[in-house]
C-alpha positions as CSV (number, residue, x, y, z in Angstrom):
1,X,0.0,0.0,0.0
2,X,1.0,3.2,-0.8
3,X,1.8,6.4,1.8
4,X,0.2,9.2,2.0
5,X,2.3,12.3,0.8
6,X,-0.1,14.0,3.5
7,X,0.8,11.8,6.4
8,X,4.4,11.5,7.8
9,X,5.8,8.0,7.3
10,X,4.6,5.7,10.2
11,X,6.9,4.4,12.9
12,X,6.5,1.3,14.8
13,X,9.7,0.8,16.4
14,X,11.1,-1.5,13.5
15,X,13.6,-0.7,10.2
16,X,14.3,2.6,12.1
17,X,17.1,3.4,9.4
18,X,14.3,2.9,6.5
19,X,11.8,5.3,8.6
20,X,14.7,7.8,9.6
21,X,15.3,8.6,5.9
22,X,11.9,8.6,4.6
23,X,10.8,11.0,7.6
24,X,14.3,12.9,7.1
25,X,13.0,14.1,3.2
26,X,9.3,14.2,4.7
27,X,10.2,17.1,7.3
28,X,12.3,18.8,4.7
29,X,9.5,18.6,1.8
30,X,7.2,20.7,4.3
31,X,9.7,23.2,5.2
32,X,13.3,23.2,5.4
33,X,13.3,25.6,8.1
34,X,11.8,22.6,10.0
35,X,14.8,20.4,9.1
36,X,16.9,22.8,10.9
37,X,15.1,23.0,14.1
38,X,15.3,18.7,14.1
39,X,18.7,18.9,13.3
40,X,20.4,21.4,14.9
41,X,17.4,22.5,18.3
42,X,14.7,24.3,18.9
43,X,15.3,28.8,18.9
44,X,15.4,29.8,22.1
45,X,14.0,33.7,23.1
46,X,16.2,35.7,25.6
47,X,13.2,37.3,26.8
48,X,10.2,36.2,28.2
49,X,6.9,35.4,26.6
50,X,5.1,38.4,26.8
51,X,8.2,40.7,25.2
52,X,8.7,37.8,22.0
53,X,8.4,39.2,18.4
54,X,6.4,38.0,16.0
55,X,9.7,36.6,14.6
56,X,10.5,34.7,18.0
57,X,7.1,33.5,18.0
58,X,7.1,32.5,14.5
59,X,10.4,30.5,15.2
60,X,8.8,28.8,18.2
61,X,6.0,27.6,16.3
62,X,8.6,25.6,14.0
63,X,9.4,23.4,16.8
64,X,6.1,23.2,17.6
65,X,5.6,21.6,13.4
66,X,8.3,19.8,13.9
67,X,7.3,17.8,17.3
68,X,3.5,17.6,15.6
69,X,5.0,16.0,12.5
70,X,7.2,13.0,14.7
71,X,4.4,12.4,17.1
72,X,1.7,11.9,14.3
73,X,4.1,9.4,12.8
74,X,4.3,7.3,16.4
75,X,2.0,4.7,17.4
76,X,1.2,4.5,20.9
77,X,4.3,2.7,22.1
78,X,6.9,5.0,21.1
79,X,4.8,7.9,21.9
80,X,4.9,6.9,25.1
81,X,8.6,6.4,24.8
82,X,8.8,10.2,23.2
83,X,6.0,12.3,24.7
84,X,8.5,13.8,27.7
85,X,10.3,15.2,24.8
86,X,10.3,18.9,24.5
87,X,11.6,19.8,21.5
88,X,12.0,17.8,18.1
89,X,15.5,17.9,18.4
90,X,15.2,15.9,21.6
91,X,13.1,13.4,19.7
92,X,15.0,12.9,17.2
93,X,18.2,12.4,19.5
94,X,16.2,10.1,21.6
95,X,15.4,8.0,18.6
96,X,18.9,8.2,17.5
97,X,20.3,6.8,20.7
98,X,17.5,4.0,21.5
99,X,17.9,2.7,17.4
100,X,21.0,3.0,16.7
101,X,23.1,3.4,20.1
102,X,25.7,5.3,21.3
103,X,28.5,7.0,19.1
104,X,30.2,3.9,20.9
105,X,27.9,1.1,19.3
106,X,27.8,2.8,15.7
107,X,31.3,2.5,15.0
108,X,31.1,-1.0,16.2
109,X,28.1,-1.2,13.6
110,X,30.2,0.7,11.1
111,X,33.1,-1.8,11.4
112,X,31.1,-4.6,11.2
113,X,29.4,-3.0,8.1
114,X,32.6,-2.0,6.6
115,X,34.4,-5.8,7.2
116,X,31.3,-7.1,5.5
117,X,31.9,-4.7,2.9
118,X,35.4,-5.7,2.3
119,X,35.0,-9.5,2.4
120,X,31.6,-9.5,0.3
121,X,31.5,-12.4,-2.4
122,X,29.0,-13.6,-4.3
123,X,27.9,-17.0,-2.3
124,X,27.9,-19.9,-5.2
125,X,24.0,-20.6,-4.4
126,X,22.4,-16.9,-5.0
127,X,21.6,-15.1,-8.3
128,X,22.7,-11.7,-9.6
129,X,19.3,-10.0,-7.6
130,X,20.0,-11.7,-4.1
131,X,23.6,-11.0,-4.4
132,X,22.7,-7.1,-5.2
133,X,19.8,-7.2,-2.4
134,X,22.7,-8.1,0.0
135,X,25.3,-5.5,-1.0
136,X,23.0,-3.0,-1.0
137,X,21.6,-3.7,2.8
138,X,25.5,-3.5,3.5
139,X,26.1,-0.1,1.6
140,X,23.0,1.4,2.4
141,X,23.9,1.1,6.1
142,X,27.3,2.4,5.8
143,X,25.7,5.3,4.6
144,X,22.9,5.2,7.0
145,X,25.7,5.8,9.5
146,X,27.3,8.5,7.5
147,X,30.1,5.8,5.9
148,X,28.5,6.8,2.1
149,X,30.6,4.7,-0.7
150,X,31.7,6.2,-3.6
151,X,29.5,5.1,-7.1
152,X,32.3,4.2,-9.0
153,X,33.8,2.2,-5.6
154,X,30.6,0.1,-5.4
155,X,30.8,-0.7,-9.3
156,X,34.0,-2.5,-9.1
157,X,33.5,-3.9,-5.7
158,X,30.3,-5.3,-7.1
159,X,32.4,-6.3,-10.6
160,X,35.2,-8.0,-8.1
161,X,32.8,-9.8,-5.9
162,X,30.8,-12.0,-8.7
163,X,33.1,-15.6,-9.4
164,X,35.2,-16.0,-11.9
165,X,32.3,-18.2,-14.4
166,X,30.8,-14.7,-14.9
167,X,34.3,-13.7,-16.7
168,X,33.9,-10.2,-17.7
């Protein structure tokens, strides 16, 4: 079944890295401004309420999108996981840690990644689609992680990994 453009992509606490990137693009489609407050935390005014600008309450409203666009995409388990959150950025962070772990536990992800990367062969009993299913689950989470291959890389690692019956 097809999503919505309407509705952001649904999260049920399972192939977070698939969800990240499709909600990553559906944040950014609605605003990019909203991206930013995700990414990089909520604005913040140096004064109190009743002296903000219609700027600083313009910018507050953006976290405001941003949190309405992540909890609409939450089921009621990880919204009760998220809902203490204050700001998007928080989510997001939170989601970060609980999926993927600590900055400690990715690069143990990335090195497994990579040394699957570097040692990936062809086995003798799948065909060309399965083999290319494989190397892309590898390569797309390298890149999930930040660990983006080259094009031209993944070419000849793909050309080097098929056996020697395929002689090209």
């Amino acid at each position: 079944m097809a999503q919505s453009i309407d509705k952001p992509p649904f999260f049920d606490g399972t192939h977070y890295a698939h969800w990240k990137t499709k909600m990553k693009f559906f944040i950014k489609s609605r605003d990019y401004k909203l991206w930013d407050i995700v990414e990089d935390g909520p604005f913040e005014p140096q004064r109190s309420k009743a002296e903000w600008s219609a700027d600083d309450r313009k910018k507050m409203e953006l976290n405001c999108k941003a949190l309405h666009i992540l909890f609409c995409a939450f089921g009621p388990t990880i919204y009760e996981k998220m809902s203490s959150c204050e700001s998007a950025k928080e989510v997001w962070d939170k989601l970060e840690v609980t999926n993927e772990g600590t900055n400690e536990v990715k690069e143990t992800k990335i090195g497994l990644l990579t040394l699957e990367y570097e040692n990936f062969k062809m086995d003798p009993e799948e065909n060309i689609e399965k083999m290319f299913d494989r190397f892309s689950t590898i390569t797309n989470g390298l890149k999930g992680y930040g660990e983006a291959i080259p094009e031209e890389k993944l070419v000849r690692k793909l050309i080097y990994s098929l056996p020697e019956s395929w002689d090209l």
